[in-house]
N, C-alpha and C positions, 0 to 999 in steps of 0.2 A: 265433245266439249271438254271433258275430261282430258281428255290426253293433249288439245290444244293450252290449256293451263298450264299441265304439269310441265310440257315443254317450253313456255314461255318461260316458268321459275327454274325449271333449270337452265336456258341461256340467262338472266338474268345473275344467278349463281356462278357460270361461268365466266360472265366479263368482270366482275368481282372474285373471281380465283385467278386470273390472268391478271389484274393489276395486285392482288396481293401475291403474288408469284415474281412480278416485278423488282415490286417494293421491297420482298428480301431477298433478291437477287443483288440490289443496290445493295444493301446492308450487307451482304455478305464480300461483296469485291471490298466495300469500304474497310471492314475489319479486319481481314484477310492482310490485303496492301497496306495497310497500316503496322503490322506486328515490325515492333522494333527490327528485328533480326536484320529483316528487308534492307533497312536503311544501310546495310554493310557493302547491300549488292550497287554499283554505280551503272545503274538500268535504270533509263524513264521511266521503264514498263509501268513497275509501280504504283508511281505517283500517278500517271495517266489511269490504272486501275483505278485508284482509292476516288481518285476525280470524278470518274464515271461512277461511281461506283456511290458517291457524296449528293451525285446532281440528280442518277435516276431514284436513290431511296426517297429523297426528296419530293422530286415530281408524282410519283406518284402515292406518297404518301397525302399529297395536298389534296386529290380527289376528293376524299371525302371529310374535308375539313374544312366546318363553316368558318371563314373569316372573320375577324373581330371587324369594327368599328377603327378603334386608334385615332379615332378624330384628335387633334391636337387643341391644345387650348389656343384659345381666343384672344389675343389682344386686346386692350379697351387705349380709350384717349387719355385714360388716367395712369396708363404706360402698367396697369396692372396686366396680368397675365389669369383669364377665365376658364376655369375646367368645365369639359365641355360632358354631358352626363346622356348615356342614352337610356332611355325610360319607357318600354310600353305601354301606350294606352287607351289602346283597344286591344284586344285578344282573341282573334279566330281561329277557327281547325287550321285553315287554310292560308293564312296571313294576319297579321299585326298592322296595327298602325302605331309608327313608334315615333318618339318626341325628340329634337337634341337639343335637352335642356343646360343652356348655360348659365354654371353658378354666378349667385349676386348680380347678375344682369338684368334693370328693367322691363321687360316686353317689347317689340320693338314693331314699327306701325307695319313694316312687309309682315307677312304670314304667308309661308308659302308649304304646299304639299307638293312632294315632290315623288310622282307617280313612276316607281320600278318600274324596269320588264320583266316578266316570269318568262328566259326562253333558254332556261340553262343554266346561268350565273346567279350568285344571291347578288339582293339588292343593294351589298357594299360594291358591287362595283362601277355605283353612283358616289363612291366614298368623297372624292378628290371635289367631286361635284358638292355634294352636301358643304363640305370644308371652305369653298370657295365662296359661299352662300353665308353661314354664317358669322360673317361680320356685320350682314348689312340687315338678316332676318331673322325672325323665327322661323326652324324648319321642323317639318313632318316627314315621313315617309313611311310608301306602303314595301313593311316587310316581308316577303313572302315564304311559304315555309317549303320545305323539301317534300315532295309527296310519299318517299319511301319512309319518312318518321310518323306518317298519320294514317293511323285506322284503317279498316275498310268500314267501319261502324262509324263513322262520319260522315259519309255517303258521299256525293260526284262532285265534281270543279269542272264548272266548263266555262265559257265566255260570257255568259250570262250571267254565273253565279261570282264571277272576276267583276261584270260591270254593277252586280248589284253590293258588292264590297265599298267601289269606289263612291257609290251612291252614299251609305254610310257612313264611308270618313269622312266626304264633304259636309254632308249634314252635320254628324256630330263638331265637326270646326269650327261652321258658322259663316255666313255670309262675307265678310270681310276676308275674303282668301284667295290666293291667284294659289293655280293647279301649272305646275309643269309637269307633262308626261314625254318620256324620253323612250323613242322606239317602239317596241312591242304593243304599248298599253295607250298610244298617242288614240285610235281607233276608238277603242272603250272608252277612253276619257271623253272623248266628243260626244259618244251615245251616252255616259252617265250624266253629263251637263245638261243634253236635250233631255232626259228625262226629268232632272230638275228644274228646269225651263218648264214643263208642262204639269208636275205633281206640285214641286215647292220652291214654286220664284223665288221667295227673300231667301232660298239657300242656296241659291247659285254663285259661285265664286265672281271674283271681280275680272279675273285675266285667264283666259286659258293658252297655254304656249305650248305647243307640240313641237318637238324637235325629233326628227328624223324618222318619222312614223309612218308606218303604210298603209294611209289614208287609204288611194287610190292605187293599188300594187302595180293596176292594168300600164298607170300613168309613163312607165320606163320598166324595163324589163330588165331584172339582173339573176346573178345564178339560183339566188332565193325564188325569185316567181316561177321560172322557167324550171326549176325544180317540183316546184308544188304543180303548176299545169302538163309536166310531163306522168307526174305517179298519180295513177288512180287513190281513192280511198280504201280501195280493196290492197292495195300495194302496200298504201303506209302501216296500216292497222297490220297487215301480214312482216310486215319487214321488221317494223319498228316498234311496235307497242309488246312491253313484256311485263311481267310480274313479278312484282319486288319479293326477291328469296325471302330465307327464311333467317336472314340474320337479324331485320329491321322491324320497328313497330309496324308497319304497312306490309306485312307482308300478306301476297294474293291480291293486293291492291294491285290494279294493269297499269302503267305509266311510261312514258316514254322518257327511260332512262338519261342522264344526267351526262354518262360515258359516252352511250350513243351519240348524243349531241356534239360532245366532246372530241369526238374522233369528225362527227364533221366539220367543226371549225378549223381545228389543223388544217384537212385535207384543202379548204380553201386557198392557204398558203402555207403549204409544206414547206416549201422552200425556204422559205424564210424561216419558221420554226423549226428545220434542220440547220440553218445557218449558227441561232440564237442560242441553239443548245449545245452547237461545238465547240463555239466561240468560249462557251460557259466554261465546258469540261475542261479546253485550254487554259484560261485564268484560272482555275482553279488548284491545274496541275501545276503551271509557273508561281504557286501562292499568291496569287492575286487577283483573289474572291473573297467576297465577302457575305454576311449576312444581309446588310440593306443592301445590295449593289439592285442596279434597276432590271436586271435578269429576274431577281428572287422575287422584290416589290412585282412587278409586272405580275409573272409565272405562277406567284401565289395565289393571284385570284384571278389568273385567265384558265386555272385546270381546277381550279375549285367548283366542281359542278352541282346541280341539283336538281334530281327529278321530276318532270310534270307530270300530273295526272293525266291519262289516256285520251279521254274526255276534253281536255282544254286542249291540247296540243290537237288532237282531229278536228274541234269544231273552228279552233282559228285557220287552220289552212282550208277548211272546205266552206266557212260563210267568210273568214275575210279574204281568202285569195284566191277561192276558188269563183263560187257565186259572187265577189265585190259586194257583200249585201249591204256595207255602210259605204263602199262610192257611191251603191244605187238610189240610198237611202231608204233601203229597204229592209233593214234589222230589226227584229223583235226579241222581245224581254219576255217570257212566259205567254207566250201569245199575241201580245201585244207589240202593235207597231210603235218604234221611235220616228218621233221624225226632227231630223235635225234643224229645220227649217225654224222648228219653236224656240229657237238660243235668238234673244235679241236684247239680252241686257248686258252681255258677258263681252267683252273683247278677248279676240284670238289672235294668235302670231302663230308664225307656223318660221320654223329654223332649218334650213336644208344646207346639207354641204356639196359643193361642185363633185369632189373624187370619194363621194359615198357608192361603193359597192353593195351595200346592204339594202340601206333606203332612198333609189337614185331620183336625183333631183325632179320633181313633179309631182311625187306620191305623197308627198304630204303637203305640200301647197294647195290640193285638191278640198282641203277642208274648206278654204277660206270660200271658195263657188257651192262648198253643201251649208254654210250657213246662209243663206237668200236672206234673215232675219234681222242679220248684224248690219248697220250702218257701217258705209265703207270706212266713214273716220273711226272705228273701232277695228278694224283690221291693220294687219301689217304681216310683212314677208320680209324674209331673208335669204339670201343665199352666199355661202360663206367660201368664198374664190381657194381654191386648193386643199381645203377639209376634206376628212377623211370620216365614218361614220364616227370613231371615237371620237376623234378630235372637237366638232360639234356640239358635245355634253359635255366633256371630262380633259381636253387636252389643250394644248396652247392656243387652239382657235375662240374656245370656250373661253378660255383665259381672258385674254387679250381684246379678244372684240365683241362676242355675243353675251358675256355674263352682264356687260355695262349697257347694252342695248334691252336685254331682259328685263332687267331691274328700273332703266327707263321707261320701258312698257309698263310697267306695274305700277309704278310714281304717275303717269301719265292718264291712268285711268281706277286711279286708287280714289276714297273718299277722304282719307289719310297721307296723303303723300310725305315719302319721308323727303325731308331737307337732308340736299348734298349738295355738296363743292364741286360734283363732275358734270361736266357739262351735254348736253344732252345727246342722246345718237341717234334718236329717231328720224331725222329727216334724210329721207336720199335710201330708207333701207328696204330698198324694192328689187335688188338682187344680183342679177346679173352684171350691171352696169356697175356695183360696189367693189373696188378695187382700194381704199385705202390703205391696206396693211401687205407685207410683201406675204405672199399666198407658199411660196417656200415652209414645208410645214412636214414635218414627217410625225404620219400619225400609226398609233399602234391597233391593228383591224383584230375586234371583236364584234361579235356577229351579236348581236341583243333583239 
């Protein structure tokens, strides 16, 4: 057991000695190829060095660097411009529930939490999402935290203790509150509503919206499922789970690494992220790169990674994709059965994209047949003709057609309904047969 640790923290050690081996490798062409002298020789070499040289220090310098927020201010009707303030307020080992408070603004009748995924990325890269959100709401979300910064005297994070979090921030909210959960945490979010459906009704949210979440994994099968149903548990736990060295507050905590993850989402499309980073190195060596260009924006928080707890990462692939225990409705909370059947004051949507690789169309529509409780007029489905996983939460499909269809969900079955000028989207949003917007959409694939 001994020597299975000591060997976990030193490959842990090692895939953090290879990217800081990287990262001053980049630093060192960039300096190098920069010395004036260079400039005398009339060799591209150079500049192609300093290029590569600018793009890899970069890249892998972003690994371990949590991204800001950057929300931009807010416009109001009174042509003012609102700084937008992010404020936590809850505080756990394990995650935050954090506020984006805008200055001098009212309260506004939406209220919406907006449920991260914990499978890799922090939860800014719901940023573009949150941004799009508030003009029309108050927004929340749950912040989650990096496992290699947290204790091991803090004790486990599993699925359980992730659905008992979500339990808490809805409570502390307050009844008046539509929950979007995006991806990962669409699952949990469903079982922590049935638990407040059956512990504390008046704090069940008003709206639940799952977008691209794997309800039902069994529903379509992509490299994600067919992944997890090929490797034993004995496989993953051997392959994958190690022990945060000895640089980080968590260290000896076991987790499955942030890198590791990191290197599987590349591998999903290499091709492309070899394309996106030669393209880079080029513009950079013709000087025509820059700091915001949408290489940097992108790249800054698609390698921005963070570690899960051992613990969460085994028990989501072996009770949600292994066992289906929330398809079967069969999931329990500390021994106790959920049963999702108890949700019948809450409306649900469920948001899927046509060219979802991640979440393929069916796995999350599954929820709408595990709630038996909800009246059909509280339901609703989407399916968003040529989306891509991103595009569905964060890209111009989000944009354009499901943030306005959302947001009529929530007006639709609010107590409060906000007054607006746009006019309504809800009829006709049953799926497949929805073709109003030209489905031509190039979306950027992150795995969540």
């Amino acid at each position: 057991m001994v020597y299975k640790g000591a060997r976990g923290m030193l490959s842990y050690d090692a895939m953090e000695t290879l990217r800081n081996t990287n990262e001053w490798m980049g630093a060192s062409a960039r300096a190098m190829a920069s010395y004036p002298l260079f400039a005398m020789i009339p060799s591209p070499f150079f500049k192609v060095m300093s290029a590569w040289g600018r793009v890899t220090e970069r890249s892998f310098a972003r690994m371990v660097i949590k991204p800001d927020w950057e929300i931009p201010p807010i416009p109001s009707a009174d042509g003012q411009d609102h700084l937008v303030y992010v404020e936590p307020v809850i505080r756990r080992p394990f995650g935050s529930l954090v506020h984006f408070r805008v200055a001098r603004r009212e309260p506004m009748a939406r209220r919406v939490l907006l449920v991260a995924p914990m499978s890799g990325h922090y939860a800014t890269l719901l940023r573009s999402t949150v941004t799009s959100l508030l003009p029309d709401c108050d927004v929340w979300v749950t912040d989650w935290h990096n496992a290699r910064d947290i204790p091991v005297s803090e004790g486990k994070f599993d699925v359980e203790d992730y659905t008992r979090y979500l339990v808490d921030f809805m409570k502390h909210l307050g009844p008046d509150l539509h929950v979007v959960a995006v991806c990962q945490p669409a699952p949990l979010a469903l079982v922590a509503t049935a638990l407040l459906a059956e512990d504390e009704p008046a704090a069940q949210p008003r709206t639940l919206t799952l977008i691209g979440g794997p309800i039902d994994p069994d529903a379509a099968a992509t490299e994600v499922t067919d992944f997890g149903n090929r490797m034993t548990m004995g496989e993953l736990e051997h392959l994958f789970i190690q022990q945060v060295g000895f640089k980080y507050r968590g260290v000896g905590r076991m987790v499955y690494p942030g890198l590791a993850q990191l290197t599987s989402f590349i591998a999903m499309n290499a091709e492309t992220h070899a394309r996106a980073f030669r393209d880079k190195i080029v513009a950079e060596a013709k000087g025509e790169g820059s700091e915001g260009d949408k290489h940097n924006k992108f790249y800054d928080e698609y390698l921005a990674v963070m570690d899960m707890t051992a613990e969460f990462y085994l028990s989501t692939v072996e009770r949600v994709f292994k066992k289906c225990e929330i398809a079967g409705n069969r999931f329990t909370v500390e021994g106790r059965a959920v049963d999702i059947g108890k949700i019948r004051d809450v409306a649900v949507m469920t948001v899927e994209g046509a060219n979802d690789d991640i979440s393929a169309p069916g796995q999350c529509v599954a929820a709408l047949k595990l709630c038996s409780g909800v009246p059909d007029k509280k339901k609703a489905q989407h399916l968003e003709p040529g989306a891509g996983h991103y595009g569905i939460f964060a890209g111009k499909s989000w944009r354009i057609n499901i943030r306005p269809m959302v947001l009529d969900f929530m007006d639709e079955h609010s107590q409060h309904p906000e007054q607006t000028s746009r006019p309504k989207r809800l009829r006709g949003m049953t799926g497949p047969g929805d073709t109003r917007r030209d489905p031509a959409e190039e979306d950027s694939k992150i795995a969540v």
